[in-house]
Every structure is written in structure tokens, then in C-alpha cells.
N, C-alpha and C positions, 0 to 999 in steps of 0.2 A: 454583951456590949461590944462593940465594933470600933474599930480607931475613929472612924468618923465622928463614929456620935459622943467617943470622947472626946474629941479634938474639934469642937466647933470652929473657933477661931483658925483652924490653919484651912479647912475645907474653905470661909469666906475667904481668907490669903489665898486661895489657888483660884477661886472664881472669880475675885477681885483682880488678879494679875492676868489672867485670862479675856477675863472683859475689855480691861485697858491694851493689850496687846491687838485684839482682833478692834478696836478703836482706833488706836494707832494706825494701822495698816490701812482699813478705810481711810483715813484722814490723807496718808502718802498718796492711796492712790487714786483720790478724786482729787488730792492737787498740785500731781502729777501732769504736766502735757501731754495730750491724748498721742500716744504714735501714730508717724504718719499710716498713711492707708497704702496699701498694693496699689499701683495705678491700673486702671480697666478702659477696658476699648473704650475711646469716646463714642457720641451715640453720631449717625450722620450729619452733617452739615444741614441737609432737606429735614433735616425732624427739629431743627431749629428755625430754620427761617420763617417759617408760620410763628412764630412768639417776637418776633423784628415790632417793637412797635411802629402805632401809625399815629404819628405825633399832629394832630389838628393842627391846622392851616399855612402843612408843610407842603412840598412837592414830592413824594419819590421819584427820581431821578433816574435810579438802576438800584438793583439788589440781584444776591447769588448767595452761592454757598461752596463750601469744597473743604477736602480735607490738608491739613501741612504735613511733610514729616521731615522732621528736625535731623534726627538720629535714629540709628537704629535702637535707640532708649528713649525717642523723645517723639509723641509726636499728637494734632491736635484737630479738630476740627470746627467748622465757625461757619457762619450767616452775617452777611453784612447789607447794609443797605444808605445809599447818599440820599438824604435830604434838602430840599433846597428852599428859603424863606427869604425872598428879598434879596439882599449883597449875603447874608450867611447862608453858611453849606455846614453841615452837619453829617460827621459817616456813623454809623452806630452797628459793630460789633457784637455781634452775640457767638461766643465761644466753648468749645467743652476739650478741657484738658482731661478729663478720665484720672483727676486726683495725681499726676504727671506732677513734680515737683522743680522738673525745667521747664515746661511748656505754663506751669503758671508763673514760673520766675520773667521767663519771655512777655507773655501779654497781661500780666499786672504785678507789674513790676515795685511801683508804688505800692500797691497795697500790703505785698508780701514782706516788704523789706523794710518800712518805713513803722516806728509805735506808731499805735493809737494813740491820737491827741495832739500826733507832731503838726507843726507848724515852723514852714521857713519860707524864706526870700531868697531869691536869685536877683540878683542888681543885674538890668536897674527895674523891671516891672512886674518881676513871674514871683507869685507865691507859689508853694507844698502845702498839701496840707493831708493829712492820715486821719478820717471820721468812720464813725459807723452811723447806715443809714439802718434804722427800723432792726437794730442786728447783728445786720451784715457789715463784712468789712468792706472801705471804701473811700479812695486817694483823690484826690483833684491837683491839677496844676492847671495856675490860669495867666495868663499874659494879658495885663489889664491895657496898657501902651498899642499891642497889635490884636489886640482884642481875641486870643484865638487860648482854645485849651483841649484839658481832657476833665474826664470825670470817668472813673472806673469801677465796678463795683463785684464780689465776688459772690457767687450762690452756692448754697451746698459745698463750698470746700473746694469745688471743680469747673462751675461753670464762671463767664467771665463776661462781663455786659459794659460795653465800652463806647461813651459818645466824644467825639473828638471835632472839634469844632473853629475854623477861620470865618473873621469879619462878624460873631457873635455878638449880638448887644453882653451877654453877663455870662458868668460857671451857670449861676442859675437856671439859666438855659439848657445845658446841660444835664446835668444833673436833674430836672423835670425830664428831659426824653428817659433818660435812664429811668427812673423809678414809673416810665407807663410799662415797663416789660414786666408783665406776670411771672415774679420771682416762684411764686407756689408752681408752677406749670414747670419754669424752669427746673426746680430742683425736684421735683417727680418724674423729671426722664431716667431712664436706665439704659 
């Protein structure tokens, strides 16, 4: 006869505390904050502006693309394109930080910084506001008085889809351009 099989109760004691250890540690590290990611070359400017939606019964005005660099640790590239509908003009942004942790601080700024759920006022007309659409993370500020805003929205962690808009009837407006940009397209670049 063996210790084990005299000693039932301690062999469950050690599989028992065994269990709950290797429980534990799952439990720390699924909710745990993922660390951030390496940042990676953003993809070109040109491999974005084909995903620029085409927002019906706009005008495109002009569109380009090009890369920025901030610092020599910072830097990002992006497609943009003006819209035009009547007295409103609309520019929409579409950007890739490559997971850059100042270049997303730069161009959504709102999103990164601000909870989920927040909501404020700037006297006397501009609300904040921190949502997620379908998701993803995603900021608006709207100046209801001069009619004019943003709507921001974040893909895959790195990409950055941005409509900014004067003389707007609504955010609304906005925030529809933003969600015609094929987010699955977007966050499938490399």
C-alpha cells in the first residue's frame, strides 16, 4: 500500500488546491488589461483611400492620401476625402496608426481618453459624448448652436475613421458617413 492510497483525503487537498490555483490565475489573467501591442508600420495611405466611403447624394470635392511622421517614435498614415451636400461640407478621415499609442492619442483623442458612457457639455451648445458603435470604440462632439462636429470611431485597436463636419443638419449625419466605411475591410489590412 502507497501513501496515496492511504491518504485519500490529502491527495484530493492537493488536487483541490491545485485546481483553485490554476482557476485563480485564469480568472487574473483574463481580467487583466490586454498589454499594449508593439506598434507596426502603418499600411500606405493609397491602400486606404479605396475604403473612403461614398456617402449618396454627396459630392466628392477632392480626396488624397499621405503618410505623417510626428517623431521619430511616432508616426501615421491616412486617406481623406471632402464631401459636399448643399451649405454642409463633410471631410472624412480614414487613418492607420500601426497600434502607435501617440498617433492614436493625436487623431482620437476622444475616444482613447474619454469612459465609455461619458457624457458632458461645453457651455453654451457643444456636448461629449464616449459610445461604442456595433463594438467598437467611438467619441462625438457636436455644436448644436453652429451646427458643426465630429464623430470618431476606432478599428482594430489602430485604425481611425473620422467624419468632421460644418453647417451639418445633425451628429447623425455624421456618424451615418462613418458607419458606410467597411470596418471588416478595414481591420483586415496588414
Amino acid at each position: 500500500m502507497t501513501f496515496r492510497t492511504r491518504c485519500p483525503s490529502l491527495r484530493f487537498a492537493a488536487v483541490l488546491s491545485l485546481g483553485l490555483s490554476v482557476a485563480t490565475l485564469t480568472v487574473r489573467a483574463q481580467s487583466a488589461p490586454p498589454a499594449p501591442r508593439a506598434p507596426e508600420r502603418p499600411v500606405a495611405g493609397s491602400m486606404l483611400e479605396p475604403l473612403l466611403p461614398a456617402p449618396e447624394g454627396w459630392t466628392r470635392a477632392k480626396a488624397g492620401s499621405n503618410s505623417v511622421v510626428v517623431s521619430e517614435s511616432c508616426d501615421y498614415s491616412f486617406a481623406d476625402a471632402t464631401y459636399l451636400k448643399d451649405s454642409m461640407k463633410v471631410r472624412v478621415t480614414l487613418a492607420d496608426t500601426g497600434f502607435n499609442a501617440q498617433a492614436l492619442g493625436l487623431l482620437a483623442t476622444m475616444v482613447v481618453s474619454l469612459p465609455d458612457g461619458y457624457t458632458g457639455e461645453v457651455p453654451p451648445a457643444t456636448t461629449v459624448a464616449r459610445v461604442n458603435v456595433n463594438g467598437l470604440p467611438a467619441a462625438s462632439r457636436w455644436d448644436a448652436k453652429d451646427r458643426e462636429g465630429e464623430f470618431t470611431m476606432l478599428v482594430a485597436g489602430r485604425f481611425v475613421v473620422k467624419a468632421e463636419g460644418t453647417k451639418v443638419d445633425a451628429l447623425a449625419t455624421l456618424r451615418a458617413i462613418v458607419e458606410l466605411v467597411d470596418v471588416k475591410k478595414v481591420g483586415a489590412l496588414k
